[in-house]
C-alpha positions in Angstrom: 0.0 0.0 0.0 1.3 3.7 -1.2 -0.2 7.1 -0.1 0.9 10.2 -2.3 0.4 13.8 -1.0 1.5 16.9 -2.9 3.0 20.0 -0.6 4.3 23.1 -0.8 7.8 22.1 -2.1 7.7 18.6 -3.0 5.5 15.4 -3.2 5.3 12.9 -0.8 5.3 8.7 -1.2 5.0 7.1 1.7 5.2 2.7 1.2 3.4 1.2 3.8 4.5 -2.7 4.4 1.6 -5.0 4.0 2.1 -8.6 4.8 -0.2 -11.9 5.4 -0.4 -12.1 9.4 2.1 -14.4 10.6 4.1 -14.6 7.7 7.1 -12.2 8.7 7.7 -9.4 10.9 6.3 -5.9 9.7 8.9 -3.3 7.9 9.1 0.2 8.8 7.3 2.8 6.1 9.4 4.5 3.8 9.0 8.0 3.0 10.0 9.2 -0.4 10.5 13.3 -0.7 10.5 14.3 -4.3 12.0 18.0 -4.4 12.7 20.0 -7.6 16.9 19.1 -7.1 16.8 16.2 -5.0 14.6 12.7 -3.8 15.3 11.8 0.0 14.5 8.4 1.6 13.5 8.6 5.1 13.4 5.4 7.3 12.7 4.7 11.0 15.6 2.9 12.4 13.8 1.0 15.1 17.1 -0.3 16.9 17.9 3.3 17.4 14.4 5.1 17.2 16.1 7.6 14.7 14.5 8.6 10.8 17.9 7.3 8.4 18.2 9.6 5.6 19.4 9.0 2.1 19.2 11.9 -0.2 20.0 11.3 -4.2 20.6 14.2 -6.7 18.3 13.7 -9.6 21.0 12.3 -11.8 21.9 9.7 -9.0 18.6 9.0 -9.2 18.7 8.6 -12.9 21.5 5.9 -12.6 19.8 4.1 -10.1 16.7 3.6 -12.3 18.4 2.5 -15.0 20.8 0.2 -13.3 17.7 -1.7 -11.9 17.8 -2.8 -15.6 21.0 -3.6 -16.8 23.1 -6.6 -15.9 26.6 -6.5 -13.6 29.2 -4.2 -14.8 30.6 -0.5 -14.6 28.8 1.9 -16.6 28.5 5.5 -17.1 25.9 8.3 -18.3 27.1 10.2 -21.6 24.8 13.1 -20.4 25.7 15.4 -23.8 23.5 13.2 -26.0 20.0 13.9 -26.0 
């Protein structure tokens, strides 16, 4: 389950877990921030009752995507085309 809410300066994901009861322990939710120069992942740590932040510029977050699809290697963006 998802929930989006648009603010002020950015647009808010927040991924609820959802599991069958008894199946495995519940996650944390994670909140996505989507800002105009940045995307930051906010977790609560529940060991040490603390939000973990992870904050990707917007080309970071463009290699991530498309590394989700290609197979093991080293590869880099040739950002002058297109």
């Amino acid at each position: 389950m998802f929930t989006i809410e648009h603010d002020f300066d950015a647009t808010v994901i927040t991924l609820i877990d959802e599991v069958e009861p008894n199946s495995r322990p519940l996650n944390e939710d994670i909140v996505i921030l989507s800002f105009d120069d940045r995307v930051v992942l906010e977790q609560m740590d529940p060991k040490t009752d603390q939000v973990s932040r992870i904050s990707f510029t917007m080309h970071q977050l463009t290699e991530l995507r498309l590394a989700l699809n290609l197979p093991e290697g080293n590869y880099r963006l040739d950002l002058s085309k297109g």
